[in-house]
C-alpha positions in Angstrom: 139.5 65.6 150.2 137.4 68.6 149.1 140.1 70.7 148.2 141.7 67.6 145.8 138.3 67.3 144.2 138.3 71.3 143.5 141.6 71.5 142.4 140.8 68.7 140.1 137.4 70.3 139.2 138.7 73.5 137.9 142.4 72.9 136.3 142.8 74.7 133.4 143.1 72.2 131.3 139.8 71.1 131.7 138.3 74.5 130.5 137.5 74.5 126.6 138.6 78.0 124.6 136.1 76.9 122.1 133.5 74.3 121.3 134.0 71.2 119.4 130.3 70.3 119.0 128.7 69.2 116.4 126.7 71.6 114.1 122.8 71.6 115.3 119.4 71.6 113.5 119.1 75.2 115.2 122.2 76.6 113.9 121.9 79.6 111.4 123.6 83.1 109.9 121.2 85.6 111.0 122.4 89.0 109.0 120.5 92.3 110.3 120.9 95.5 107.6 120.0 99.0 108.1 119.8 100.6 104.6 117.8 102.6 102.3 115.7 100.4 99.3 117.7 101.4 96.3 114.5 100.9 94.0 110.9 99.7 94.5 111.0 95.4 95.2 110.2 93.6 92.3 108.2 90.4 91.8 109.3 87.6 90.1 108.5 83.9 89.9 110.4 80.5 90.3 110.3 78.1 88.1 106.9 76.3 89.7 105.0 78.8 89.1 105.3 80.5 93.0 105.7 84.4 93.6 109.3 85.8 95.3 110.0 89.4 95.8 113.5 90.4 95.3 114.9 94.2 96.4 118.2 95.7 97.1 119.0 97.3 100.2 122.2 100.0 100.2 123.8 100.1 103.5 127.1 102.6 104.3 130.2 101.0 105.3 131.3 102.2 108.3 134.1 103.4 109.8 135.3 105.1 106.9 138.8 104.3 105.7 141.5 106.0 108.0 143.0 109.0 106.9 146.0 109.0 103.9 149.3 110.6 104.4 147.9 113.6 103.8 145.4 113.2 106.3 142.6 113.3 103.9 140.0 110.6 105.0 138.5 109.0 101.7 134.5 108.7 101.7 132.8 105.8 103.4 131.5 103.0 100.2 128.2 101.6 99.8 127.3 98.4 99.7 124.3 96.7 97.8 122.7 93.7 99.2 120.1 91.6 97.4 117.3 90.3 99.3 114.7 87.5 98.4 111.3 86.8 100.2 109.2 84.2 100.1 106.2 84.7 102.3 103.0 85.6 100.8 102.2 88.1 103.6 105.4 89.8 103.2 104.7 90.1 100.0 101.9 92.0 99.8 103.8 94.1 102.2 106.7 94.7 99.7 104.8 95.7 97.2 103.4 98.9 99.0 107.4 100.4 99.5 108.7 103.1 97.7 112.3 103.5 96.5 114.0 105.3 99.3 112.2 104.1 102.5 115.0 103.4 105.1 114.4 99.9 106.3 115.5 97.6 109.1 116.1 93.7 107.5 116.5 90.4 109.6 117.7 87.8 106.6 118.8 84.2 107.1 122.4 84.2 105.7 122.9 81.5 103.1 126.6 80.8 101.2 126.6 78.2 98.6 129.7 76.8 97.0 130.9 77.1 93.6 129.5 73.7 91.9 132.6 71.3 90.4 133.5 72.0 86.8 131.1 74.7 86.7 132.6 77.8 84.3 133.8 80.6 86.5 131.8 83.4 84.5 128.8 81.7 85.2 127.0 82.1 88.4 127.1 78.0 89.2 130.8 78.8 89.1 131.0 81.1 91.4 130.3 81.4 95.2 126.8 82.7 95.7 125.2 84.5 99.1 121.5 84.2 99.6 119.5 86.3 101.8 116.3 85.3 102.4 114.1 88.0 104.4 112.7 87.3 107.7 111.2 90.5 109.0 111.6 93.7 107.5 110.5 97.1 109.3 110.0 100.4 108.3 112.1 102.9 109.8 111.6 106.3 107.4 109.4 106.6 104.5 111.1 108.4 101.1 110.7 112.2 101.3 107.4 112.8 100.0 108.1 115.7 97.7 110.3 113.7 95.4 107.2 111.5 94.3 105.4 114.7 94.0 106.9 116.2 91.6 107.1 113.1 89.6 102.9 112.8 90.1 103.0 116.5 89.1 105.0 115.8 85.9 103.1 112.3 85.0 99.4 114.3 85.4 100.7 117.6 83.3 101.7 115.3 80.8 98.1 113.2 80.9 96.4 116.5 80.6 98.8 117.4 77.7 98.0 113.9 76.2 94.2 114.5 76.8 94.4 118.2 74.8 95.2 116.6 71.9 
């Protein structure tokens, strides 16, 4: 009797190769991104009235393409991702990164559809992906002596400024 029952219990047919359920409250696209900020976030506002930060993050696409016939490997791309936060603490954070700084992104992953009868050269025509930040982490600031020399270059020019 036992043996029926585990024969029964574990025939293959009743093991699923995928699930069938349906989509949960606690679903979500989680995308994680290890980049360099390509220039310092910028803050914009919607249309209520309500402070966003928006920056692009450049990440190397990797493995590079495989080799051609002639066994030259071309170099790896870049890709730019646009990133939008919302929190007013992160914010604040934002606003103190330099272009440069290598940083480590958690985003939720958001695709929305092309609206119906929307032109195509318009952005309601077209699909759109939204990344909206959830943690963000320093992992390298910018090398320090490129914003030297642009201080350097800024206060000799004040001082030339001041001269006159």
């Amino acid at each position: 009797m036992l043996s029926a029952l585990r024969s029964s219990v574990l025939r293959p047919s009743s093991l699923r190769a995928f699930s069938t359920s349906a989509t949960r409250r606690y679903d979500l696209a989680k995308l994680t991104l290890v980049g360099t900020l390509v220039r310092e976030p910028e803050a914009r506002f919607t249309k209520s009235d309500k402070e966003y930060m928006v920056y692009t993050v450049a990440t190397t696409d990797y493995p590079p393409p495989p080799p051609d016939s002639n066994g030259v490997r071309a170099p790896s791309t870049s890709t730019f991702h646009r990133v939008l936060s919302f929190s007013s603490n992160q914010i604040r954070y934002l606003k103190t990164l330099r272009k440069g700084t290598k940083v480590f992104v958690e985003a939720n992953y958001e695709v929305r559809e092309p609206e119906p009868g929307a032109d195509p050269s318009t952005p309601r025509g077209q699909r759109q992906i939204f990344l909206r930040q959830e943690a963000i982490r320093i992992l390298t600031q910018p090398r320090h002596s490129d914003y030297s020399e642009e201080s350097t270059q800024s206060s000799s020019e004040e001082s030339k400024l001041e001269s006159f």
